[in-house]
N, C-alpha and C positions, 0 to 999 in steps of 0.2 A: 571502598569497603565492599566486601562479596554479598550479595543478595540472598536473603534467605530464600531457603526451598521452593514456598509457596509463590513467591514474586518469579522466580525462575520455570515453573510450571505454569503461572499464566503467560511468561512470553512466548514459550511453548506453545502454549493452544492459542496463540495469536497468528504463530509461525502458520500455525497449519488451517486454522479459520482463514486464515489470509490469502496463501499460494493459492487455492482455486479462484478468487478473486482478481488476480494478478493474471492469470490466463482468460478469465474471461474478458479487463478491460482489454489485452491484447485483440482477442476475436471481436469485440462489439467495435472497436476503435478501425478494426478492418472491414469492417460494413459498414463505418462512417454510420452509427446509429448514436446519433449524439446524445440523443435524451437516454437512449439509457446507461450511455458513458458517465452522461451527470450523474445520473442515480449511484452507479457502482464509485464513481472516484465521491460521492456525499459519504456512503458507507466507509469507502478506504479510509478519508480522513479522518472519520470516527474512528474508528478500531486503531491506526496508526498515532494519532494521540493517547489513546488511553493507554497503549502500551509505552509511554515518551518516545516512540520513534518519529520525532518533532520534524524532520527534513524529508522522511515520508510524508509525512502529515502534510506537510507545505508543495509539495508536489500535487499531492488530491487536490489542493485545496484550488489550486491555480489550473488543473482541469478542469477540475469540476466548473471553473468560472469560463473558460474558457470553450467548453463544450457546448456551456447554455447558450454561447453566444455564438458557435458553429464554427467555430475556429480549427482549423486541423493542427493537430500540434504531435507529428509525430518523437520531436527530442525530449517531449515530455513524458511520453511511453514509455520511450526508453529511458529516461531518467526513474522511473517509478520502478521499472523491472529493474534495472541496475541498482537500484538504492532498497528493493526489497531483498534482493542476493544478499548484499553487503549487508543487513541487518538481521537473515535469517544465519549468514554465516558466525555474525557476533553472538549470537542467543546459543548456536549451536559449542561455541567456545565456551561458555558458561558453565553447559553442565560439568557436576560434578565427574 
């Protein structure tokens, strides 16, 4: 079934709350600054759940654990920018 209006405008301002996020874990992830990798992939999986973008979500959720414990996990960067692409481009096929 097609999403009302208002559900379609907050993916919207999830899309765009989100992508500067998605470039900052990029650059934090590139100075190996892990703690605050944590921080930003705690926020991603916030935000990425609350919009149901559940395989997002499961990607923070597995850096975020992974960061705290120093782990370099660069296919998981790319798994997160890859799978925010693919869910910004789905939101973008929605609107009306």
């Amino acid at each position: 079934g097609a999403l009302d209006e208002g559900t379609i405008e907050m993916l919207g301002m999830f899309v765009d709350m989100t992508e500067p996020m998605i470039g900052k874990i990029q650059g934090t992830y590139d100075e190996k600054d892990f703690h605050a990798l944590m921080e930003l992939a705690h926020s991603l999986k916030g935000a990425a759940r609350s919009a149901c973008a559940n395989i997002l979500g499961n990607y923070a959720a597995e850096l975020q654990t992974e960061s705290e414990n120093k782990k370099d996990r660069p296919d998981l960067i790319e798994n997160i920018t890859n799978e925010f692409a693919r869910v910004k481009e789905e939101i973008a096929n929605m609107k009306p």
